[in-house]
DOGU-698101 format. One record per residue (C-alpha): residue number from 0; x, z, y. Coordinates in Angstrom, 1 decimal. Last residue first. Layout:
# residues N
lomar seq=NUM, x=X, z=Z, y=Y
...
***
This chain:
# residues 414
lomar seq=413, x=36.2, z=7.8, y=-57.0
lomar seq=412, x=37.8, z=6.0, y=-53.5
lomar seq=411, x=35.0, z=4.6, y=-52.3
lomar seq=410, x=32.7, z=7.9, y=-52.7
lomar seq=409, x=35.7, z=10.2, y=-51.1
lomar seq=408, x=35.7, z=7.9, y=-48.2
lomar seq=407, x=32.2, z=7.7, y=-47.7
lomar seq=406, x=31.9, z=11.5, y=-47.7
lomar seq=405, x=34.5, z=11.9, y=-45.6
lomar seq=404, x=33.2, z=9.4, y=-43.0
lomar seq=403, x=29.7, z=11.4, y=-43.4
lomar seq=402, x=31.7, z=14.7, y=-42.3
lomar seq=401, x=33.1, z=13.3, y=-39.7
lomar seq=400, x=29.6, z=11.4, y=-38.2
lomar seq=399, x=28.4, z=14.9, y=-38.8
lomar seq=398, x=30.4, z=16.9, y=-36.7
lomar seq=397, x=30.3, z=14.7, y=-33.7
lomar seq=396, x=26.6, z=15.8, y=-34.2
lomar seq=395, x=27.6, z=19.1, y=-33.9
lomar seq=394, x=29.6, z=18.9, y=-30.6
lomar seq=393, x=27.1, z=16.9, y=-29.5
lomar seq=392, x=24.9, z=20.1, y=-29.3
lomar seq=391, x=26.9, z=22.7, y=-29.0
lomar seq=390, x=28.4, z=21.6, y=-25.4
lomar seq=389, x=30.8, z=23.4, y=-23.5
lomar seq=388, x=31.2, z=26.1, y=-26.1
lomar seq=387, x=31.4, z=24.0, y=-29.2
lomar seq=386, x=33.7, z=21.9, y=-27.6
lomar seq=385, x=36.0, z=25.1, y=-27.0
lomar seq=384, x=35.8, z=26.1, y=-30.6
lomar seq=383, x=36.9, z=22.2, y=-31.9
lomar seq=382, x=39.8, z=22.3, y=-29.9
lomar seq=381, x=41.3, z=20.2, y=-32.2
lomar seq=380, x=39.7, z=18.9, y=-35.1
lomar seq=379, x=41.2, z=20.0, y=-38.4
lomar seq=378, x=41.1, z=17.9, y=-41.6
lomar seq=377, x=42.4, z=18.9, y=-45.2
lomar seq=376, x=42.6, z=16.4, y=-47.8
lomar seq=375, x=43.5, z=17.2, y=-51.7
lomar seq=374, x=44.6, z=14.3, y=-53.7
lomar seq=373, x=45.6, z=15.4, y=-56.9
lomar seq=372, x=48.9, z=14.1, y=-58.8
lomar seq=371, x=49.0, z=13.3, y=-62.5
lomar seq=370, x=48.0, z=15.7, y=-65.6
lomar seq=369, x=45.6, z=15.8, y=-68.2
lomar seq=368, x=42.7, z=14.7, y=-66.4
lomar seq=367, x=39.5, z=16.4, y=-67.4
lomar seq=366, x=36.9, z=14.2, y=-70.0
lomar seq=365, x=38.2, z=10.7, y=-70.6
lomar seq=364, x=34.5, z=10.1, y=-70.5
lomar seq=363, x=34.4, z=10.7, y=-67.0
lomar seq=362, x=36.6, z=7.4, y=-67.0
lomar seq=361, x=34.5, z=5.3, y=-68.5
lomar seq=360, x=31.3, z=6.6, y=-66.5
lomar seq=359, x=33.5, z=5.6, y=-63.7
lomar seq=358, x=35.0, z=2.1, y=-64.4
lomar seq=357, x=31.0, z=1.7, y=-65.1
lomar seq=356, x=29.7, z=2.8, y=-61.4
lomar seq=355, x=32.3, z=0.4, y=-60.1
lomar seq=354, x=31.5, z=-2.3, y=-61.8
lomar seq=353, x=28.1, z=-1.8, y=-61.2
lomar seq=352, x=28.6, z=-1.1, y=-57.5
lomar seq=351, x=30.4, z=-4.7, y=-57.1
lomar seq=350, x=34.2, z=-3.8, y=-56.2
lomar seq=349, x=35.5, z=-3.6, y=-52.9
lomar seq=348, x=38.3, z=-1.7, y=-54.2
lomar seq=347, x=40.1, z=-5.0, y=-55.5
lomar seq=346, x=39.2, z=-7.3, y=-53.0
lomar seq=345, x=40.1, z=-4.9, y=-50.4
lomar seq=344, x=44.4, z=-4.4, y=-51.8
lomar seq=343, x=44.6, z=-8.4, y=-51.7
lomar seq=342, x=43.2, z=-8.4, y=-48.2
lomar seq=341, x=45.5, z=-6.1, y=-47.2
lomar seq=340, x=48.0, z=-7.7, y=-48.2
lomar seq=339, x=46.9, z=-10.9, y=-46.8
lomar seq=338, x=46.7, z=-9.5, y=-43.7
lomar seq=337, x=50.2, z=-7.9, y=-43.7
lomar seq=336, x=51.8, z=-11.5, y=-44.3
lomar seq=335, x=49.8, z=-12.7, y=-41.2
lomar seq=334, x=50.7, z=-9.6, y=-39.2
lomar seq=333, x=54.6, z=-10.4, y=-40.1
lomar seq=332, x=54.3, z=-13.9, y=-39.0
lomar seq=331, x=52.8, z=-13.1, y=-36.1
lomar seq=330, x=55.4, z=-10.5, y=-34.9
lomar seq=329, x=57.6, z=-13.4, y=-35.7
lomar seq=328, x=55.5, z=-15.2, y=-33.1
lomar seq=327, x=55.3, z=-11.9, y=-30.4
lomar seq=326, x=59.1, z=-11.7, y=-30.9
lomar seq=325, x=60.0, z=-15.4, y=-29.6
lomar seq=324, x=57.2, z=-14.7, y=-26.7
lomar seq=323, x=58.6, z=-11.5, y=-25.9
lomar seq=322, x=62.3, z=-13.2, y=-25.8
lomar seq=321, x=60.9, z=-15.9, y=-23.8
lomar seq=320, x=59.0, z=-13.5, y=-21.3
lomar seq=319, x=61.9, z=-10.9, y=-20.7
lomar seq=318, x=64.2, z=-14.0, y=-18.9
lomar seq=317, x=62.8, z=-13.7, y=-15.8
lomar seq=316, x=63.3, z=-10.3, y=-14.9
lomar seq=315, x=60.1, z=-8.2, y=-14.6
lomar seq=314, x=59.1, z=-5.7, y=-12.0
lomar seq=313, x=58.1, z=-2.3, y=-13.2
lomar seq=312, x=53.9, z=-1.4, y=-12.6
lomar seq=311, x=53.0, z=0.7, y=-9.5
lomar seq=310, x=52.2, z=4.0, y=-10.8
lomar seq=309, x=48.6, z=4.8, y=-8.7
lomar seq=308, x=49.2, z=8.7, y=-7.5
lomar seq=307, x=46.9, z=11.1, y=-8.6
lomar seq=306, x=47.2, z=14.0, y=-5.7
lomar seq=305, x=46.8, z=17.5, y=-6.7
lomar seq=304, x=46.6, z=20.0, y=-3.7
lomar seq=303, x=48.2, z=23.6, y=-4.1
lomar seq=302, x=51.6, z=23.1, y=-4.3
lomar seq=301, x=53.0, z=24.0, y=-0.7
lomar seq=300, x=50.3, z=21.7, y=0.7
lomar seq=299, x=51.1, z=18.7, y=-1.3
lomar seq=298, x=51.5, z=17.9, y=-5.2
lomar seq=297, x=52.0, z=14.2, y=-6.4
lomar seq=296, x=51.5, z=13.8, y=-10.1
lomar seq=295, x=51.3, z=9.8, y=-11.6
lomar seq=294, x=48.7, z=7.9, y=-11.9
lomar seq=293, x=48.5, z=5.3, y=-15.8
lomar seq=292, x=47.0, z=8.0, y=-17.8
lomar seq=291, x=45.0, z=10.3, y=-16.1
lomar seq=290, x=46.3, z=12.8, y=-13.5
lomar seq=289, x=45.8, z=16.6, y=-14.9
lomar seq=288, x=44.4, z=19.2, y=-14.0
lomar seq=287, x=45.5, z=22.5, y=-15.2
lomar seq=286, x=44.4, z=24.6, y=-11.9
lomar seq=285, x=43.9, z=22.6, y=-9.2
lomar seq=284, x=43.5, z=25.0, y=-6.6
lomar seq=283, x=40.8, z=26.8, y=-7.6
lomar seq=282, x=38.5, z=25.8, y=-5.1
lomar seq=281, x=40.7, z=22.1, y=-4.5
lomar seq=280, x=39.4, z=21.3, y=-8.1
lomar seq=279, x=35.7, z=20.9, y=-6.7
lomar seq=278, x=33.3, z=23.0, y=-8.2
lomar seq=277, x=29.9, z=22.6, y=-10.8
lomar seq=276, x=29.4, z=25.4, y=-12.8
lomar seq=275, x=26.8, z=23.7, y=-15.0
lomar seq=274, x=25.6, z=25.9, y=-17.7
lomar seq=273, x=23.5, z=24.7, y=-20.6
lomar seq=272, x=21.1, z=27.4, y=-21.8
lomar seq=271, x=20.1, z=28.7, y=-25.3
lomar seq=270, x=20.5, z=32.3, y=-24.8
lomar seq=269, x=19.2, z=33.7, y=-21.5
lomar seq=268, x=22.5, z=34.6, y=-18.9
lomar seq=267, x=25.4, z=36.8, y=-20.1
lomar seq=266, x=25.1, z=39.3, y=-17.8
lomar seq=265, x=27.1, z=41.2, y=-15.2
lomar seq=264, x=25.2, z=44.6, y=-15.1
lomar seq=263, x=28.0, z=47.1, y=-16.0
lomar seq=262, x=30.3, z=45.1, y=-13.6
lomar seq=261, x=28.3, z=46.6, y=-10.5
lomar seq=260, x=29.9, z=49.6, y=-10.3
lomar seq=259, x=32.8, z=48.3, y=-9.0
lomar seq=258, x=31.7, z=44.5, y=-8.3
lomar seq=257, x=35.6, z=41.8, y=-8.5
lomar seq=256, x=36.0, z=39.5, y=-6.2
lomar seq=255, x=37.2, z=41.6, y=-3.3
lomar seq=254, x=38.8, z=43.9, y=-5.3
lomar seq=253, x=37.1, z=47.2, y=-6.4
lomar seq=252, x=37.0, z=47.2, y=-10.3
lomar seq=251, x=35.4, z=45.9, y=-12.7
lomar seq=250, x=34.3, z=42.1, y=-13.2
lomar seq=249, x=37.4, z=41.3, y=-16.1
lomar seq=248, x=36.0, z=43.9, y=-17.8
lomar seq=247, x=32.0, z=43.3, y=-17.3
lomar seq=246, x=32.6, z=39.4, y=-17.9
lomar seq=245, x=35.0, z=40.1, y=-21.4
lomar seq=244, x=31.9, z=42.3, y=-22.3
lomar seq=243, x=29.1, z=39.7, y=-21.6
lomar seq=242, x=30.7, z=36.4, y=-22.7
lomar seq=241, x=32.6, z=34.6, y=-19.8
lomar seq=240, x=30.6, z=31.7, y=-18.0
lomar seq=239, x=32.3, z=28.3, y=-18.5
lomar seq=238, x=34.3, z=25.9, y=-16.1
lomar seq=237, x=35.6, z=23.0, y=-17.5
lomar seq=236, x=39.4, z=22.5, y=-17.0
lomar seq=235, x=40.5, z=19.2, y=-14.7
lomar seq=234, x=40.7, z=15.5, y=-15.9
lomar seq=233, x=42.1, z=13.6, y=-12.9
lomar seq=232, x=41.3, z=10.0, y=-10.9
lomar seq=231, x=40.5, z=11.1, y=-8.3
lomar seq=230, x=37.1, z=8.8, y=-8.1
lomar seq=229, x=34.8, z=11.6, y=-7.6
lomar seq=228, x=33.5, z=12.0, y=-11.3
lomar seq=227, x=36.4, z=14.2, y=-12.6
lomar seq=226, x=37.1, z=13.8, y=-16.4
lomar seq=225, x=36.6, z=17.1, y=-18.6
lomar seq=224, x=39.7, z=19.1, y=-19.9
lomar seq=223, x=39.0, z=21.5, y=-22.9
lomar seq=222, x=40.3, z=25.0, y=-23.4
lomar seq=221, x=37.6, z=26.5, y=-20.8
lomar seq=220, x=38.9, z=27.8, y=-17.8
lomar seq=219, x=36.6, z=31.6, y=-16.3
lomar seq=218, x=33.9, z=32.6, y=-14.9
lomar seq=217, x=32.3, z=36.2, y=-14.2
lomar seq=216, x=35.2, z=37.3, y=-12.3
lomar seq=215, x=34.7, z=34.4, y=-9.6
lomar seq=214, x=37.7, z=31.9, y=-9.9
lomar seq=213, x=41.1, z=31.2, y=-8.8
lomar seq=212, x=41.5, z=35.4, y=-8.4
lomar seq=211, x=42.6, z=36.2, y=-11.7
lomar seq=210, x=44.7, z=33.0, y=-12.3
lomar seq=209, x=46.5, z=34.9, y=-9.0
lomar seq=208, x=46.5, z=32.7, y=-5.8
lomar seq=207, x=49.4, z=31.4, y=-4.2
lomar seq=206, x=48.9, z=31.4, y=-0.3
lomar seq=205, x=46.6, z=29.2, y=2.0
lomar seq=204, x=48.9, z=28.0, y=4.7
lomar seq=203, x=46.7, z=25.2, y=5.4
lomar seq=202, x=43.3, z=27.8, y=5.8
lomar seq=201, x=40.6, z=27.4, y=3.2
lomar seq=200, x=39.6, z=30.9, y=3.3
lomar seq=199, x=43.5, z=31.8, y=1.7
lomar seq=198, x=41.2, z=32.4, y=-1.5
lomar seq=197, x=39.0, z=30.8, y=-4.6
lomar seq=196, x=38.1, z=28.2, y=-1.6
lomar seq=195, x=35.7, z=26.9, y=0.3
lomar seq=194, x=37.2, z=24.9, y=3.1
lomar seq=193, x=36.2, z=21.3, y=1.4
lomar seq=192, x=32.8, z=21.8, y=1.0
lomar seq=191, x=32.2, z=18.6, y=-1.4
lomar seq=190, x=31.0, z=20.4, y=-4.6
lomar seq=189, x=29.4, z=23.7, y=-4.2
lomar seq=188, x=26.6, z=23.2, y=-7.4
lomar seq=187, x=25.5, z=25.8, y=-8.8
lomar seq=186, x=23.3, z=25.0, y=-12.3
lomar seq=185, x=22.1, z=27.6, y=-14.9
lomar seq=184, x=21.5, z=30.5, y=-13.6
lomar seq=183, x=18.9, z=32.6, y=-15.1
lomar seq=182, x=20.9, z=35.8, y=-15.8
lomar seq=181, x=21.9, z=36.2, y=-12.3
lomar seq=180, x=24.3, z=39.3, y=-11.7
lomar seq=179, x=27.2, z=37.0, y=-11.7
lomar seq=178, x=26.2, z=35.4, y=-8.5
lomar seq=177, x=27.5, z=39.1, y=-7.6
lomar seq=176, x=31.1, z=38.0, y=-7.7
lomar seq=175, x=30.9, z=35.7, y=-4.3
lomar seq=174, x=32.0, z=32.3, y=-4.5
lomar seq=173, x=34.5, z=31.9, y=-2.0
lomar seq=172, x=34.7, z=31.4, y=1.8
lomar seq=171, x=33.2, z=28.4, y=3.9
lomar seq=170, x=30.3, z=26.3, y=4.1
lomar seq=169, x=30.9, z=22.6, y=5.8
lomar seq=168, x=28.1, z=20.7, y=3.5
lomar seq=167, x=28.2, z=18.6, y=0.4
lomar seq=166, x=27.3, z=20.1, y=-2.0
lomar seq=165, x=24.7, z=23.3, y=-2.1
lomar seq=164, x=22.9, z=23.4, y=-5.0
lomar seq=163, x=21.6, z=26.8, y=-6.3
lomar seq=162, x=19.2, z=25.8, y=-9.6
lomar seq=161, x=17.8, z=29.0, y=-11.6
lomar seq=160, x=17.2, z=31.9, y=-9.6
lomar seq=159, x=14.4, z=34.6, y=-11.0
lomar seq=158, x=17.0, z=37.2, y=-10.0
lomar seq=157, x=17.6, z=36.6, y=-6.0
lomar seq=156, x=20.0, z=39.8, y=-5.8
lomar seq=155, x=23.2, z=38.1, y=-6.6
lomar seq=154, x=22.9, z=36.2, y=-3.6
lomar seq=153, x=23.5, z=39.6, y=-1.5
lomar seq=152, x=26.5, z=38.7, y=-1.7
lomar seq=151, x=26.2, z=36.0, y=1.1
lomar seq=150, x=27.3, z=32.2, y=0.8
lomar seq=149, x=29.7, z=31.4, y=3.8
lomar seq=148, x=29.2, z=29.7, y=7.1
lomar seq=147, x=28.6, z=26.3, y=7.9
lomar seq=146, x=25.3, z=23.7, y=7.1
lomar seq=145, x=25.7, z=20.4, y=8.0
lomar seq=144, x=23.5, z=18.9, y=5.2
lomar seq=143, x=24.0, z=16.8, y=1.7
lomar seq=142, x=22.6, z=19.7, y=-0.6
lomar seq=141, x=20.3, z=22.5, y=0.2
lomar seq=140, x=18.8, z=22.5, y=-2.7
lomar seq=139, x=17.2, z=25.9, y=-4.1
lomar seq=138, x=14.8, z=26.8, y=-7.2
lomar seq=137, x=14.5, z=29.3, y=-8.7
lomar seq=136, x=12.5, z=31.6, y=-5.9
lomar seq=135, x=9.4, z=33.5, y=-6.4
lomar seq=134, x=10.7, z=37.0, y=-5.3
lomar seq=133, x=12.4, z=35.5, y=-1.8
lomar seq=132, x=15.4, z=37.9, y=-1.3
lomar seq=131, x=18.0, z=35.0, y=-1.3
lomar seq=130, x=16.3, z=33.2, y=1.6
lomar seq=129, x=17.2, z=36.8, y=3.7
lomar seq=128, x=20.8, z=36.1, y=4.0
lomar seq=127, x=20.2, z=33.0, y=6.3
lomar seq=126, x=22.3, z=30.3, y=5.1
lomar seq=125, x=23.9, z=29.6, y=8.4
lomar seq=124, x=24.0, z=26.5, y=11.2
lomar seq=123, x=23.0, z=23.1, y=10.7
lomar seq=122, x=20.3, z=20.7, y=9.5
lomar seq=121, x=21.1, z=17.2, y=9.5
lomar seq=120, x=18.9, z=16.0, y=6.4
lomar seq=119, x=19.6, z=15.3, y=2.7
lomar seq=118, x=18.3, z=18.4, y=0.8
lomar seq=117, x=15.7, z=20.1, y=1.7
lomar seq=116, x=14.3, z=21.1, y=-1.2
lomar seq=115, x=12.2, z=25.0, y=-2.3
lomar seq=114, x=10.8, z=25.7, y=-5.2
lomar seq=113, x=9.4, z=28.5, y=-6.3
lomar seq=112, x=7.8, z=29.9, y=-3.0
lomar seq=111, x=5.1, z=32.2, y=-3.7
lomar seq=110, x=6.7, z=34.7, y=-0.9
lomar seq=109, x=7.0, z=32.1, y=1.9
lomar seq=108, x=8.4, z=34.8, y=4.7
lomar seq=107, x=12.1, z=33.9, y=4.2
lomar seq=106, x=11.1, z=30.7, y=5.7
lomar seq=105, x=10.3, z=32.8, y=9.1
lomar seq=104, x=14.1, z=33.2, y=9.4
lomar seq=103, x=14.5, z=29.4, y=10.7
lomar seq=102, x=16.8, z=26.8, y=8.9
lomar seq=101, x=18.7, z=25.3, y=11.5
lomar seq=100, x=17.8, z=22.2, y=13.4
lomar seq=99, x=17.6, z=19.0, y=12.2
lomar seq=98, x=15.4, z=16.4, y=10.2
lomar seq=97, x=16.0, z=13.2, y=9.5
lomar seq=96, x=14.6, z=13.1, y=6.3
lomar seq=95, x=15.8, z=12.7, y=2.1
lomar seq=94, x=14.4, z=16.3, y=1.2
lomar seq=93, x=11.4, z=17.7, y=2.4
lomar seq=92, x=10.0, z=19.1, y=-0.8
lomar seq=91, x=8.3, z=22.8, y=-0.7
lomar seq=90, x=6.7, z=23.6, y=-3.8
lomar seq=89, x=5.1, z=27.7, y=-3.8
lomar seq=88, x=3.0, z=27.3, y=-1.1
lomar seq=87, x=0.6, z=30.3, y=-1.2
lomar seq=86, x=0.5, z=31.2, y=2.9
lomar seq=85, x=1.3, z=29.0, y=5.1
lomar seq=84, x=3.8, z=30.4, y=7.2
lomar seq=83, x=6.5, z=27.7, y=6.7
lomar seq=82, x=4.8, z=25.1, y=8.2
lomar seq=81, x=4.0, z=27.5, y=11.4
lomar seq=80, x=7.2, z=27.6, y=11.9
lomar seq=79, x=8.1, z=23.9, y=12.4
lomar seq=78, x=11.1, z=22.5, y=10.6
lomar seq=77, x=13.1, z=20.7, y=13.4
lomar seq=76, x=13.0, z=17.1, y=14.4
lomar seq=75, x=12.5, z=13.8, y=12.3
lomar seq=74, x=10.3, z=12.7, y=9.5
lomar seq=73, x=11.7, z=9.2, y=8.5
lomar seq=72, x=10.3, z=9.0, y=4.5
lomar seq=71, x=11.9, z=10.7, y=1.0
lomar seq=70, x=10.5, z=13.8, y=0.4
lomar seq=69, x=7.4, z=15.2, y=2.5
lomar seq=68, x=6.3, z=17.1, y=-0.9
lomar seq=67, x=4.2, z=20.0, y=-0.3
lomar seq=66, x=2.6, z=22.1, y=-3.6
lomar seq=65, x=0.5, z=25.4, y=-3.2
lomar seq=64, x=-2.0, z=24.2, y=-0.3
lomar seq=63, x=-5.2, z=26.6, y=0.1
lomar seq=62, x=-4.7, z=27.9, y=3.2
lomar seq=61, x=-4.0, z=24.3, y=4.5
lomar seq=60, x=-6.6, z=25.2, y=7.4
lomar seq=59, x=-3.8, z=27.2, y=8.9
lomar seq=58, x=-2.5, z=23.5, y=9.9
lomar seq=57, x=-4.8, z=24.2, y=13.2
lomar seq=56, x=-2.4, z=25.1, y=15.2
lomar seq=55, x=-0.6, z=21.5, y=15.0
lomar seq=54, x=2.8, z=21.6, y=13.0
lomar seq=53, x=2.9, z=18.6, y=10.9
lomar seq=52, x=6.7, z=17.1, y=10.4
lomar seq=51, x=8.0, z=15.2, y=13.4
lomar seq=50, x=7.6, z=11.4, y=13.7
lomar seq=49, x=8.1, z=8.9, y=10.2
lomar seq=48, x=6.6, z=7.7, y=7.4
lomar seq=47, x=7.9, z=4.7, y=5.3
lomar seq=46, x=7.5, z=6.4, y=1.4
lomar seq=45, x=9.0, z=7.7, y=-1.0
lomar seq=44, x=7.2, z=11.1, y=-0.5
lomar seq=43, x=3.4, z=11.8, y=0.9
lomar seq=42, x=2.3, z=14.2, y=-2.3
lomar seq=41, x=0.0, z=17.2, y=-0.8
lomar seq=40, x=-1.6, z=19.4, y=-3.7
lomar seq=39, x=-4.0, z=22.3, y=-3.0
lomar seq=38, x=-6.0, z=20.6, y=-0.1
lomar seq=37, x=-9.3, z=22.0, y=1.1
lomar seq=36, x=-8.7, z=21.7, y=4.7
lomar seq=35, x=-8.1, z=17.8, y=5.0
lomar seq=34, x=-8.4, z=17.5, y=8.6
lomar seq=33, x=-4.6, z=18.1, y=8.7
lomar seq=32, x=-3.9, z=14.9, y=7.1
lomar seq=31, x=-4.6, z=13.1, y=10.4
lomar seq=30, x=-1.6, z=14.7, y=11.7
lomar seq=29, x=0.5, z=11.8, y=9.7
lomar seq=28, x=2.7, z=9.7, y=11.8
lomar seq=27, x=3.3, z=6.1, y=11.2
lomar seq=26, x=4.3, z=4.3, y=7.9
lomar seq=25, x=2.9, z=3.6, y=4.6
lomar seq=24, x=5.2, z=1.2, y=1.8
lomar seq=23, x=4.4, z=3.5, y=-0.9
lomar seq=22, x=6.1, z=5.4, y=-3.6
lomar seq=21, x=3.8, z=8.9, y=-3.8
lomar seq=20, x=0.2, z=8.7, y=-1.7
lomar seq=19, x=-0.9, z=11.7, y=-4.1
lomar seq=18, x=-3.5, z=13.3, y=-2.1
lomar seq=17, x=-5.7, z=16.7, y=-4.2
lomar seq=16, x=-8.1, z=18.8, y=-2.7
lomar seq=15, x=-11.1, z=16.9, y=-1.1
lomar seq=14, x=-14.0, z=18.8, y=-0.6
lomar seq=13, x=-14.0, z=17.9, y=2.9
lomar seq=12, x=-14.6, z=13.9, y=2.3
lomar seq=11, x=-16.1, z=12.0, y=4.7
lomar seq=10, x=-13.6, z=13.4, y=7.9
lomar seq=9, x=-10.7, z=13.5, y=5.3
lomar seq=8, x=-9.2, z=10.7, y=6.8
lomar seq=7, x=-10.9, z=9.8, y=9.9
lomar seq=6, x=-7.6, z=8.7, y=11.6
lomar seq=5, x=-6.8, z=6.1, y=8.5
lomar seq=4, x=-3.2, z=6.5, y=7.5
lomar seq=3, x=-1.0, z=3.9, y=8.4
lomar seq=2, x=-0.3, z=-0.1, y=6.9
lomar seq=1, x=1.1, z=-0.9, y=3.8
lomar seq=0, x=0.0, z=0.0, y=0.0
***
């Protein structure tokens, strides 16, 4: 659909409760939705609207209104007040705008809220402290903003969290020990906030930190490395939540990442979970990574920033090509002769399953072998114990395409 809302919307219809206008091609400003007073579920996103976001006195009439989703249009200006006062909203989505501003206190008033987006605007200034005290919340994106500061302790207290994604903006600090205290977490996301760091606050002169101190007490470097996605071309350590007890110990004490009295109630998090600790090398100082094959190691900053240098490949001289090419056709010769060997060696195990199935029966007749070598094989796959920890589930079915290659191999070879 093209075209703008129709100013008598709603004006024939005041029982109406439900618009879903989702993926559209709509544009203009919307105020005439506030004439629909009995709305529960309000579903504008993906689509070409622009102007500031409702905030007419009479948007009280949306007393009724539990899920908002403004995502993905033109809305511009600040987040107006009265928005966030309604009073049973517990989906707000205005992600994807142009909206600026900073996020006001009266936010912290939505007390249904579940899920809150706003991801992909201009807004700026400081997490306020009191969004983490919201009883409904598991759900926060705040990604892809100019929002500064640091994250607050009191983070820990926001129990029912689940998703805390806050890349790409210009926060500061480190991860504070209390997240810890969240048994629901399973995503937090920091990427792309390039002063936030495990310590030195992101200054140049930042000093050597302590492996105890590269990462909050409740994490710690997993024995596998995992490819980066950002196009640096390095494979860092994943970053896995410690077990319970090794979380409480490593979590006591009275540093400045570390909870006193607080340790006894680091959890473990709901069994069953995947969790995504999700940070950019530079926080713990690149710790392990590695440059992939074919870039070479180039530390700056005093040793504390990996840079994956392209190698440049070794000039030639002129006369390597003729020799290569003389030892590539005797090369050939060699494969050729090795192809037929192997060729030879096939026809013979690749027996018709009759023929094999009677060489067997013949042989089992034989009763026990008498003597002659046994063939016993023995497999171990490396770091099997930390796969299993970053991911069970295709760890085991990894485990099964190895066991049904032993099986086949044992059954060929009968």
């Amino acid at each position: 659909m093209t075209g703008t809302l129709p100013p008598a919307l709603c004006q024939n219809m005041p029982n109406l409760s439900m618009i879903k206008l989702r993926g559209n091609q709509l544009t203009g400003p919307v105020d005439q939705l506030l004439n629909c007073t009995a709305l529960t579920q309000l579903d504008i996103s993906s689509n070409n609207f622009s102007g500031p976001l409702p905030s007419a006195a009479n948007i009280w009439d949306w007393q009724r209104l539990e899920a908002l989703d403004f995502s993905h249009n033109s809305f511009e200006g600040t987040i107006p007040d009265v928005l966030t006062a309604l009073p049973v909203v517990g989906y707000l989505n205005a992600g994807h705008n142009r909206l600026t501003g900073t996020l006001h206190r009266s936010i912290t008033l939505m007390q249904y809220l579940r899920h809150l987006a706003l991801d992909h605007n201009q807004l700026t200034g400081h997490i306020d402290e009191n969004i983490w005290f919201l009883p409904q919340l598991s759900v926060l994106d705040l990604s892809h903003n100019k929002l500064s500061g640091t994250i607050s302790r009191v983070a820990g207290l926001s129990f029912g969290i689940q998703q805390i994604v806050l890349h790409n903006n210009s926060l500061v600090g480190s991860l504070p020990p209390n997240l810890g205290l969240l048994k629901d977490l399973t995503l937090l996301d920091i990427r792309q906030n390039p002063a936030m760091k495990s310590c030195g606050q992101g200054t140049t002169s930042s000093p050597t930190c302590s492996a105890e101190q590269l990462l909050p007490c409740f994490l710690k470097f997993g024995d596998a490395l995992v490819p980066q996605t950002d196009g640096s071309n390095m494979s860092c350590p994943a970053i896995l939540r410690r077990p319970r007890d090794e979380a409480v110990h490593a979590c006591a004490g009275n540093g400045s990442a570390q909870l006193g009295e607080l340790a006894d109630f680091v959890t473990y998090g709901s069994t069953g979970l995947l969790w995504i600790f999700d940070l950019d090398p530079s926080y713990y100082s690149y710790h392990r990574c590695q440059c992939l094959g074919g870039y070479s190691d180039d530390w700056q900053n005093n040793g504390t920033q990996l840079v994956c240098v392209n190698v440049k490949p070794v000039s030639v001289p002129a006369w390597v090509p003729g020799v290569v090419g003389g030892a590539a056709a005797a090369g050939g010769m060699l494969a050729l002769a090795a192809v037929l060997l192997v060729w030879l060696k096939l026809k013979m195990q690749l027996r018709p399953r009759w023929q094999r199935e009677k060489e067997l029966k013949e042989n089992r007749k034989k009763g026990m072998p008498s003597g002659g070598p046994a063939t016993i094989v023995v497999t171990d796959v490396e770091n099997y114990s930390s796969m299993m920890q970053t991911n069970a589930q295709l760890t085991t079915k990894a485990m099964g395409i190895h066991n049904a290659i032993l099986r086949k191999a044992v059954a060929a070879h009968a």
